[in-house]
C-alpha positions in Angstrom: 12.1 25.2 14.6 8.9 22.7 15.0 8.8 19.1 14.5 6.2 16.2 13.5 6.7 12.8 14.1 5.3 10.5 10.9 4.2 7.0 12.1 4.4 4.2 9.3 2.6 1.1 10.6 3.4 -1.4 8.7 3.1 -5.4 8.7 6.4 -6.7 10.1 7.2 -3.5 12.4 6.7 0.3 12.9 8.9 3.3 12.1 8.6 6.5 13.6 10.8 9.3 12.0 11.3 12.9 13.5 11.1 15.4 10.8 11.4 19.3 11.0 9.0 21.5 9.7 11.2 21.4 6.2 10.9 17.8 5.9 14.6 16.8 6.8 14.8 13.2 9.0 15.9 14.2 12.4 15.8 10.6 13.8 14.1 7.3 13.2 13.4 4.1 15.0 12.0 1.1 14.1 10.8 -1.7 16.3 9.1 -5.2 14.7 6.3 -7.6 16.3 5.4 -10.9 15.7 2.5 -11.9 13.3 0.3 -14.9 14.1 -0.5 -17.6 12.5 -2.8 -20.1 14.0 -4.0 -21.7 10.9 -3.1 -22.1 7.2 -3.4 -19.0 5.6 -4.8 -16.9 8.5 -2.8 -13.5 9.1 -3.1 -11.6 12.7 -1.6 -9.5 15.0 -2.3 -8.2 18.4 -3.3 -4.2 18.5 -1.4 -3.8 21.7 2.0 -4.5 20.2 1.6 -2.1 17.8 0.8 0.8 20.7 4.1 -0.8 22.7 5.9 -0.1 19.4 4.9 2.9 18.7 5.7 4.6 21.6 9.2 2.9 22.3 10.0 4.6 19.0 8.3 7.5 19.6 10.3 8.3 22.9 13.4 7.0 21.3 13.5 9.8 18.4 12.8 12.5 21.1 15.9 11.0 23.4 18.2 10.4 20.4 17.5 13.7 18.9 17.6 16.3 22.0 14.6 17.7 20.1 12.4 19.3 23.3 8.7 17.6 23.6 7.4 21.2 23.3 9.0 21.8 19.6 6.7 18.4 18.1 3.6 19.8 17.3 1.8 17.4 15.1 2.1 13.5 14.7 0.7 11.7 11.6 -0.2 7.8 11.4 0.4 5.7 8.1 -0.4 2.5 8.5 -1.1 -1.0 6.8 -4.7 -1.1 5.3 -7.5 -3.5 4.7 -7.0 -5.2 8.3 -10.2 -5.6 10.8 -9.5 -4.1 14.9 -12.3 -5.2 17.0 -13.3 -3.2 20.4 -15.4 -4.0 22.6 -17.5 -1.2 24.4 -14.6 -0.3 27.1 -12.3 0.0 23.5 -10.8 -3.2 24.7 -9.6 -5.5 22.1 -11.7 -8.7 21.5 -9.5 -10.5 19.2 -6.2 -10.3 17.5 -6.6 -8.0 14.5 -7.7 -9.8 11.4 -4.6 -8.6 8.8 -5.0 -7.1 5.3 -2.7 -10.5 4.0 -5.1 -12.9 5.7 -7.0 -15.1 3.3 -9.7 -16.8 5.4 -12.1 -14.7 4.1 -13.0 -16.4 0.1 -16.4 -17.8 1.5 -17.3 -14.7 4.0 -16.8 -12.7 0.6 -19.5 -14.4 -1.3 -21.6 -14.0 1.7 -20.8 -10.1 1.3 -21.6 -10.6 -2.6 -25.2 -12.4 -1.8 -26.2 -9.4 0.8 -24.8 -6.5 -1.5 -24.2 -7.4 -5.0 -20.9 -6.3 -7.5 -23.0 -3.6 -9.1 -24.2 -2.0 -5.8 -20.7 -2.6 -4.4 -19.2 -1.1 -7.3 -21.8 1.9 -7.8 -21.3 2.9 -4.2 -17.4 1.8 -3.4 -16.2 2.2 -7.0 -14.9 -1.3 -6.3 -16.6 -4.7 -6.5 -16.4 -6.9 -3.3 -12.7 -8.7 -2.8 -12.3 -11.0 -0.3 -9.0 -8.8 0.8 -10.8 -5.9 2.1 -12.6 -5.4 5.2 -15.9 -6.1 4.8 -15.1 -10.1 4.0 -12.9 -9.7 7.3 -16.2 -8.3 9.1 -18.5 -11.1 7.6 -16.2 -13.7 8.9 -16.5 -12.4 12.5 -20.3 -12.2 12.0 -20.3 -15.8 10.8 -17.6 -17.8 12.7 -17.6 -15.7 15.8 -20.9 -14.7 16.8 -20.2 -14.3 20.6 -17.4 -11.7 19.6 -19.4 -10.1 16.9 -22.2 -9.5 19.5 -19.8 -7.9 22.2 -18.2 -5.6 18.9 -18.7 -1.7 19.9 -16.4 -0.3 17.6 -14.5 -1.4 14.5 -11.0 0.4 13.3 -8.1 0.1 11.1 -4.5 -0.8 12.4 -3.5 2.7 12.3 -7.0 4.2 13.5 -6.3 1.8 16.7 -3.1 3.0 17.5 -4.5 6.6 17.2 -7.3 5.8 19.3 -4.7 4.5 21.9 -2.7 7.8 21.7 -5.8 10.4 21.8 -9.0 8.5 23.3 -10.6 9.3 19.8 -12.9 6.4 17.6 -11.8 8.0 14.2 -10.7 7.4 10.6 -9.9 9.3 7.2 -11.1 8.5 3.7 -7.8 7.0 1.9 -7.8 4.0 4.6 -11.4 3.7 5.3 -11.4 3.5 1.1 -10.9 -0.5 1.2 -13.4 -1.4 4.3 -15.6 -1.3 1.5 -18.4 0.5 3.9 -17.5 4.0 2.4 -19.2 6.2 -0.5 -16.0 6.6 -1.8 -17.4 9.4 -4.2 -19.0 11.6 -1.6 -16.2 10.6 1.1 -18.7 9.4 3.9 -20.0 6.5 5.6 -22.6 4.4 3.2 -25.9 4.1 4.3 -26.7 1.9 2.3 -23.8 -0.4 2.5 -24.2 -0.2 6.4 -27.5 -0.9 6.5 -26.8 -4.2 4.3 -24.3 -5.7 6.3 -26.2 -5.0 9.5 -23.7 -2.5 10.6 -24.2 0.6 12.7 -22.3 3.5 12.0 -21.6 4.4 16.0 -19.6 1.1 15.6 -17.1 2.9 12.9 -14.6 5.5 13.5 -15.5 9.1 12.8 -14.9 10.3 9.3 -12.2 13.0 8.5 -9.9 13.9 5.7 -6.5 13.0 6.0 -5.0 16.3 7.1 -7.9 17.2 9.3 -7.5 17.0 13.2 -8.7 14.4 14.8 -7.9 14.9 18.6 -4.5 15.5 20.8 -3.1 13.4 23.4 -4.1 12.2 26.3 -3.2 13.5 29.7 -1.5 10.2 30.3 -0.2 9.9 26.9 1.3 12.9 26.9 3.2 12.3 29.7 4.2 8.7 28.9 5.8 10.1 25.5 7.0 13.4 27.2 5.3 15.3 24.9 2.3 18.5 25.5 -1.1 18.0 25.5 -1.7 19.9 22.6 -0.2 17.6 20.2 -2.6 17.0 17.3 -2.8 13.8 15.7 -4.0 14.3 12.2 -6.1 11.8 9.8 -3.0 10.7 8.5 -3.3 8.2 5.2 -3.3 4.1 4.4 0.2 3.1 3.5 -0.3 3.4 0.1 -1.3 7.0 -0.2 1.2 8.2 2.1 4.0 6.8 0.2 2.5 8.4 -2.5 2.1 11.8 -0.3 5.9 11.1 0.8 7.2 11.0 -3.3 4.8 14.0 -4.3 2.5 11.8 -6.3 0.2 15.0 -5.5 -1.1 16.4 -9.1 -2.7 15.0 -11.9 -0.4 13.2 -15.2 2.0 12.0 -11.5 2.2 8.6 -10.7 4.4 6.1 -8.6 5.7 2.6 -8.9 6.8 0.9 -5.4 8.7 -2.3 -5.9 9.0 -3.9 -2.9 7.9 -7.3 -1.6 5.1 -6.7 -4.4 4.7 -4.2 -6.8 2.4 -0.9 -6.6 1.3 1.3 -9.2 -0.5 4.3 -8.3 -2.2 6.8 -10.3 -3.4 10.1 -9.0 -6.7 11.3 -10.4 -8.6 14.5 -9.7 -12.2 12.6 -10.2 -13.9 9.7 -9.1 -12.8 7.3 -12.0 -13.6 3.6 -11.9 -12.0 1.0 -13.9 -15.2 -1.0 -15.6 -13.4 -3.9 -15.6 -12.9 -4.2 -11.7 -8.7 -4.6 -12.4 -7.5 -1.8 -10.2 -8.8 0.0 -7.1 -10.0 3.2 -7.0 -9.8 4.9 -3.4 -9.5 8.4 -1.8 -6.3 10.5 -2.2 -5.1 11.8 1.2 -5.8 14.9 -0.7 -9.2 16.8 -0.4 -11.1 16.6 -3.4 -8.8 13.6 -5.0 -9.3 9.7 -5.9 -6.5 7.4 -7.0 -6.2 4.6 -9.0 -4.3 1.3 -7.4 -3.2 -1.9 -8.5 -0.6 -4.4 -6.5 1.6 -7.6 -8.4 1.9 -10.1 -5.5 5.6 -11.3 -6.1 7.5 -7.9 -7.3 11.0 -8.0 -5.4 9.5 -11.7 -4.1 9.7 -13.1 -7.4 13.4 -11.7 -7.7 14.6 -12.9 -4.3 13.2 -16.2 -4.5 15.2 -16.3 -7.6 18.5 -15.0 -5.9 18.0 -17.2 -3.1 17.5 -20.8 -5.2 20.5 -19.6 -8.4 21.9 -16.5 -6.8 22.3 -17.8 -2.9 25.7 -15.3 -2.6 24.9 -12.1 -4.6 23.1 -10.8 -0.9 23.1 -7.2 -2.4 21.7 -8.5 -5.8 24.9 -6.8 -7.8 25.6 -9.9 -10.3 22.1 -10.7 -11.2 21.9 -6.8 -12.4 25.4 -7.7 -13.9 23.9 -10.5 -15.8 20.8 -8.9 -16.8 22.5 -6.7 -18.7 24.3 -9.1 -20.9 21.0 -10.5 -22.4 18.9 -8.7 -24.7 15.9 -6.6 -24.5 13.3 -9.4 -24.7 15.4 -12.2 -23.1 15.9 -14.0 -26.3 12.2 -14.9 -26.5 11.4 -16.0 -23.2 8.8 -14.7 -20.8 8.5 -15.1 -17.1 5.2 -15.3 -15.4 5.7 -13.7 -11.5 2.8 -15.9 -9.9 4.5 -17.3 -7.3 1.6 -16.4 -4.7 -1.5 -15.9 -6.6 -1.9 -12.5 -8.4 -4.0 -9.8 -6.9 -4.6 -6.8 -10.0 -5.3 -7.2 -12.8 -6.6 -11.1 -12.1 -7.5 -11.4 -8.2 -6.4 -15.0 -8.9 -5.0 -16.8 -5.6 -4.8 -19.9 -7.5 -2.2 -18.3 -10.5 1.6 -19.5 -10.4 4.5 -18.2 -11.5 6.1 -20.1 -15.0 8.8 -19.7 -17.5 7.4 -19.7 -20.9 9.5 -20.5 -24.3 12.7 -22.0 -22.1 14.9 -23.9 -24.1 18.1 -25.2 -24.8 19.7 -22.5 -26.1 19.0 -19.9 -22.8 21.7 -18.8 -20.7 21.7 -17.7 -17.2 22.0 -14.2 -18.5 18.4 -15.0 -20.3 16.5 -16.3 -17.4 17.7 -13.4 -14.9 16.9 -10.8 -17.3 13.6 -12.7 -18.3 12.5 -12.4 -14.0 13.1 -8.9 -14.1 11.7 -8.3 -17.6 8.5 -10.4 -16.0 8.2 -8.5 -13.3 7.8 -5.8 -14.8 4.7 -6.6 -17.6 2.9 -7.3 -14.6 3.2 -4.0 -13.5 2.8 -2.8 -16.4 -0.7 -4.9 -16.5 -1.8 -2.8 -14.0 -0.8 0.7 -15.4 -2.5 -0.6 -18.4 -5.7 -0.5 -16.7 -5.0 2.6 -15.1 -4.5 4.3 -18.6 -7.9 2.4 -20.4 -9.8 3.4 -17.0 -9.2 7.4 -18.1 -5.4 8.6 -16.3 -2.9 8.8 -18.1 0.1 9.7 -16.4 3.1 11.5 -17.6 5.7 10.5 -15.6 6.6 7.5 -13.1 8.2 8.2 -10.0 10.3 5.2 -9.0 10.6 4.1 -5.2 11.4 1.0 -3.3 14.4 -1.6 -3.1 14.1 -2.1 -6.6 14.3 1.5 -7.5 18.0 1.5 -6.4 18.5 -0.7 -10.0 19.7 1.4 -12.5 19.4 -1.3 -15.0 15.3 -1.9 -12.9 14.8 2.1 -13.5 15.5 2.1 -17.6 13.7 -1.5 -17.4 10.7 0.5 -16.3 11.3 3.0 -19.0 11.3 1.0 -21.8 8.5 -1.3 -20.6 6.1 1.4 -19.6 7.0 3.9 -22.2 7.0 6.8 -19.6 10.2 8.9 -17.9 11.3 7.1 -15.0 12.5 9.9 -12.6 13.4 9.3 -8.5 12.9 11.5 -5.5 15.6 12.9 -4.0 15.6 11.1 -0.7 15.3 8.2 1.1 12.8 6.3 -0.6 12.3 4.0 2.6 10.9 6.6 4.5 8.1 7.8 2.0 5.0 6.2 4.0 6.3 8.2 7.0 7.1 11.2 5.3 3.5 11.3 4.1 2.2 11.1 7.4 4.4 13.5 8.6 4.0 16.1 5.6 -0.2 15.8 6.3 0.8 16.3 10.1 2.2 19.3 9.0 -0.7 20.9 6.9 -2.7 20.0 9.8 -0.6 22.0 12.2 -0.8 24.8 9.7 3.0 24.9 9.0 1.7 25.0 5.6 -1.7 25.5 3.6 -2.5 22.6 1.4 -0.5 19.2 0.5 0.7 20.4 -2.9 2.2 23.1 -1.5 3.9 21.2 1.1 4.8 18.3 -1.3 6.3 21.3 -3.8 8.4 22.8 -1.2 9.7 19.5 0.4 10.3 17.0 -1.8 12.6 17.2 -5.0 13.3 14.9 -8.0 16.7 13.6 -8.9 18.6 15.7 -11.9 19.1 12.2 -13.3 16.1 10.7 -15.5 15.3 7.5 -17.7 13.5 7.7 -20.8 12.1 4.8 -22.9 14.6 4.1 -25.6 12.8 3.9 -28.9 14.2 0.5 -30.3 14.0 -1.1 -27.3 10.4 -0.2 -26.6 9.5 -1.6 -29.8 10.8 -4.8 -28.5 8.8 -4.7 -25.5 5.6 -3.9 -26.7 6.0 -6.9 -28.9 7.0 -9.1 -25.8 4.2 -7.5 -23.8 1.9 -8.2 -25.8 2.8 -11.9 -26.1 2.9 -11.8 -22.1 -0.7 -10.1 -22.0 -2.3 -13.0 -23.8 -1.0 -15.6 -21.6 -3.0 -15.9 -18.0 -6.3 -15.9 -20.1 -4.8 -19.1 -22.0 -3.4 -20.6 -18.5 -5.9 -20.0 -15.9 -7.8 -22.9 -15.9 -4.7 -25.1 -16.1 -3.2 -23.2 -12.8 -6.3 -24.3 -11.1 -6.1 -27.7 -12.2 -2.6 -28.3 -11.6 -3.7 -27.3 -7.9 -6.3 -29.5 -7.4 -4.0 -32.8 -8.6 
């Protein structure tokens, strides 16, 4: 039997899971590390602690498991995307990494506008300049650290850092490299021309691969410190995002995937460079050769429901009344809509300044109503997003649930009736997706098995049990939705004002 190890580098901590060659978990570790915050709003985190992590759980899962260091063959890295690694020319760090949450970066962005332009941006990228991705992240260096910008030899992603660490090799893949906003994310290479506007040299970026290709082995030193061959490839591996959806076998055009987590993902596979005209959603490289996806994120998905637990709920810890209570409203809340803002709003409105309201509360609403008008809320956001996904060209067939909220079953007909599409689960442990994904590409890079759709078909299964939008209650939504859709444009510049008071 041979083994891969699938790395999920996330914000808060790392998880490493052993898989075999047939996708079952073997073991898994997971080991957390501080993020910094040395002013209002910045977001950072020191590369080193994410090598120290990854190999503690790394040599854990081989200890734990009595797997042999011989039998792992392959290891691939998911890993939070969007942030900014700077090396110097030794491949020593220069700063703490610059995270994909860190919103210092508003003014660096128009700088990045002035020197490149929406259309260009858009033409090239398929995206228009967002002060999230890397690019604004690089600008700031280049403007409010000069001295470090002049010493910067290379520039990496969190996870391409950590692979650097494990195999010597400067290297990246298209899905992550997607949101540095440097990449023709049509032709799947480095842009010239987007290089050559920021003043950027493309010996200081990682070398370009797709996500199941090779990109080096370990170390001599590495090796040994892990107790593992040589030989070991480390593949491309995926951002976060496209993992996960690897790790569910969003894979094949009409398959899509909702995450609700902290926020709320909606992903969209597409077997074309599409672009949504009206800049709502992403559109990035599948960690599949030859395939884009659309991507849109709700800031305050599960965040909008726990704050809510925490301030009227403080005791249901496993969230079993509120679902409880949901249930004994009715499909539309009895007319009242929840806006989930409570952090800004990233697709469809890349609004930071946004908040979160209740709109049409009155006297006559019960708890019932306000718990089931947060979940109900939640979800038109999302829906927002697959919205854009649909009038952008994809139009999936199904949605493939995942995430804390995916263990609702009152959440999964929610999405049902909401969407209008067949809400169906994978049959595993949804957690472990990202790392799956990592692994499974680890595995068609070891050759264990010839492309990801084969490897997705042959390891990952859906539930027998699905949810499917109930006519009369769609009817009710759509309505509602509709009502929700109209609101932002109506409120926008009153979220900014109430700010500024």
């Amino acid at each position: 039997m041979k083994y891969v190890l699938g790395l999920d580098l996330g914000t808060s901590s790392i998880k490493t899971v052993l898989f075999d060659q047939n996708g079952k978990e073997v073991a898994q570790r997971s080991v957390e590390y501080p993020v910094y915050q040395p002013h209002n709003g910045w977001s950072e985190q020191d590369p080193d602690d994410w090598y120290e992590a990854g190999v503690t759980t790394i040599r854990y899962c081989l200890d734990i498991s009595g797997v042999a260091g011989e039998d792992v063959v392959a290891i691939g890295i998911a890993g939070q995307m969007m942030g900014a690694v700077l090396l110097d020319s030794k491949g020593q760090p220069l700063r703490r990494a610059i995270l994909w949450n860190d919103a210092r970066t508003s003014e660096a962005a128009e700088s990045v506008r002035k020197l490149i332009g929406d259309d260009t941006m858009m033409r090239i990228n398929c995206n228009p300049v967002r002060p999230g991705l890397t690019a604004a992240k690089i600008q700031w260096v280049k403007e409010n650290e000069p001295d470090i910008w002049a010493k910067t030899a290379h520039i990496l992603l969190p996870k391409d850092y950590l692979r650097y660490r494990l195999t010597g090799e400067y290297a990246t893949e298209v899905s992550d490299a997607s949101a540095m906003q440097l990449l023709d994310v049509r032709n799947r290479c480095w842009s010239p021309e987007l290089l050559a506007a920021m003043e950027i040299k493309e010996s200081q970026l990682g070398k370009m691969y797709e996500s199941t290709d090779v990109t080096g082995q370990l170390t001599k030193d590495v090796a040994g410190l892990l107790g593992l061959p040589e030989k070991t490839i480390v593949v491309g591996g995926a951002g976060d995002n496209a993992a996960g959806a690897v790790g569910t076998g969003v894979v094949a055009q009409g398959r899509a995937m909702t995450t609700i987590g902290t926020s709320g993902t909606v992903f969209a596979y597409c077997d074309e460079p599409m672009m949504d005209e009206k800049a709502r959603v992403y559109t990035f490289c599948m960690a599949v050769p030859g395939a884009w996806h659309f991507m849109g994120s709700v800031n305050s998905a599960g965040n909008s429901l726990k704050w809510y637990r925490n301030t009227f709920y403080p005791s249901d810890k496993e969230y079993e009344q509120i679902n409880k209570d949901a249930l004994k409203s009715a499909p539309g809340a009895n007319n009242l809509i929840y806006m989930p803002y409570l952090t800004g709003e990233q697709s469809p409105h890349f609004d930071l300044k946004c908040r979160a309201g209740f709109v049409g509360l009155s006297a006559t609403h019960t708890i019932c109503d306000v718990t089931r008008a947060v979940m109900e809320g939640i979800t038109y956001a999302m829906r927002d997003v697959l919205e854009a996904i649909r009038e952008s060209g994809v139009h999936p067939d199904v949605m493939r649930l995942c995430g804390g909220g995916s263990k609702s079953p009152f959440w999964r007909q929610l999405c049902a009736d909401i969407y209008n599409l067949p809400v169906v689960l994978p049959d595993m442990n949804s957690a472990n997706s990202t790392a799956l994904g990592g692994a499974i590409l680890a595995m068609v890079g070891a050759g264990m098995y010839d492309t990801v759709e084969e490897a997705c078909d042959k390891i990952i299964k859906m539930r027998d049990e699905s949810f499917t939008p109930d006519p009369a209650t769609r009817e009710v939504y759509d309505k509602t939705y509709a009502a929700f859709d109209k609101l932002y444009p109506q409120l926008k510049d009153n979220f900014a004002e109430i700010l500024d008071i």
